[in-house]
C-alpha positions as CSV (number, residue, x, y, z in Angstrom):
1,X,65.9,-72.3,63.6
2,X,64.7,-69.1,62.6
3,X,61.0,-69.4,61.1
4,X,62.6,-66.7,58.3
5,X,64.7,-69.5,57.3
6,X,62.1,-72.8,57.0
7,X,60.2,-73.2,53.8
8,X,56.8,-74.1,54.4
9,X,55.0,-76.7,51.7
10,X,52.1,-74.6,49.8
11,X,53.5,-71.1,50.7
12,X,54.3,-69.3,47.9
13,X,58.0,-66.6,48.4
14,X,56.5,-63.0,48.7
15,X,57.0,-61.2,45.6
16,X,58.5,-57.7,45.5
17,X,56.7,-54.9,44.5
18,X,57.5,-53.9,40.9
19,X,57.7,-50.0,41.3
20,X,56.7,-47.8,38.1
21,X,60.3,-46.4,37.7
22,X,61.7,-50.2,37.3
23,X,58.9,-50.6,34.4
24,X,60.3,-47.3,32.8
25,X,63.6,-48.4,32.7
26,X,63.3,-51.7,31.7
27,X,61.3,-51.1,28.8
28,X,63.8,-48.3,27.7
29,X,66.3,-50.5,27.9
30,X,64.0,-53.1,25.3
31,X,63.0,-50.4,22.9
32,X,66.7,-48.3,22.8
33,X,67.6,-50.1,20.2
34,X,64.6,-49.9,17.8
35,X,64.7,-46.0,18.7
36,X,67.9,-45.6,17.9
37,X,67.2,-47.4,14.0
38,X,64.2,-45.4,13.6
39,X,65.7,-42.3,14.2
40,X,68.6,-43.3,11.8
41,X,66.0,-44.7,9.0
42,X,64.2,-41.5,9.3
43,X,67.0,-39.3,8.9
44,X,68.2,-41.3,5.8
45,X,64.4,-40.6,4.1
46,X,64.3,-36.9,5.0
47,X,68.1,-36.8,3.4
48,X,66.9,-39.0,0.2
49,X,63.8,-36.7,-0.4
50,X,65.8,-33.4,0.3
51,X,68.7,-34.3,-2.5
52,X,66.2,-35.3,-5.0
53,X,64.1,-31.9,-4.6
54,X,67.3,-29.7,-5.1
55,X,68.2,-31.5,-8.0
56,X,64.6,-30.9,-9.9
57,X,65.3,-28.6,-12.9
58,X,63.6,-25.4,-12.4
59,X,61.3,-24.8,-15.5
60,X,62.5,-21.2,-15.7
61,X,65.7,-22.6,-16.1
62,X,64.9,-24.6,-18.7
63,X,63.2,-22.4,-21.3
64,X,65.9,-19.9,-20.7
65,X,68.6,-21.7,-22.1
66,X,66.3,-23.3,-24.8
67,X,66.0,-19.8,-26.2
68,X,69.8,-18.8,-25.7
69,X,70.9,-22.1,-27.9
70,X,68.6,-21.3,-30.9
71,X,70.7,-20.4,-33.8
72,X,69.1,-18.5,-37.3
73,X,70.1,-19.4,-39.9
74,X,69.5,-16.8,-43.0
């Protein structure tokens, strides 16, 4: 037999060598999905907060039509 092939007691199998690139990609592969909900949370909030500022009344607006409605009466 080959000596490849026997499995010696108290040797440990060689490891492989765990390059930088495979770390990269592995932990994009974890994280995608919590990137993806974050992205989509955020652009819910900025939506949210842009509606609500457009729909503030103006306060130019408002005395303007507060002095158009008064009515005299003699």
């Amino acid at each position: 037999m080959h000596s490849s092939t026997q499995n010696k007691i108290g040797k440990r199998p060689e490891k492989q060598q765990v390059t930088l690139t495979d770390t990269l990609h592995d932990t994009w592969r974890v994280m995608k999905p919590f990137v993806h909900f974050s992205v989509k949370a955020l652009r819910i909030v900025a939506h949210a907060l842009i509606f609500i500022v457009k729909h503030i009344p103006k306060p130019e607006e408002h005395q303007l039509k507060s002095k158009k409605d008064k009515v005299i009466k003699i």
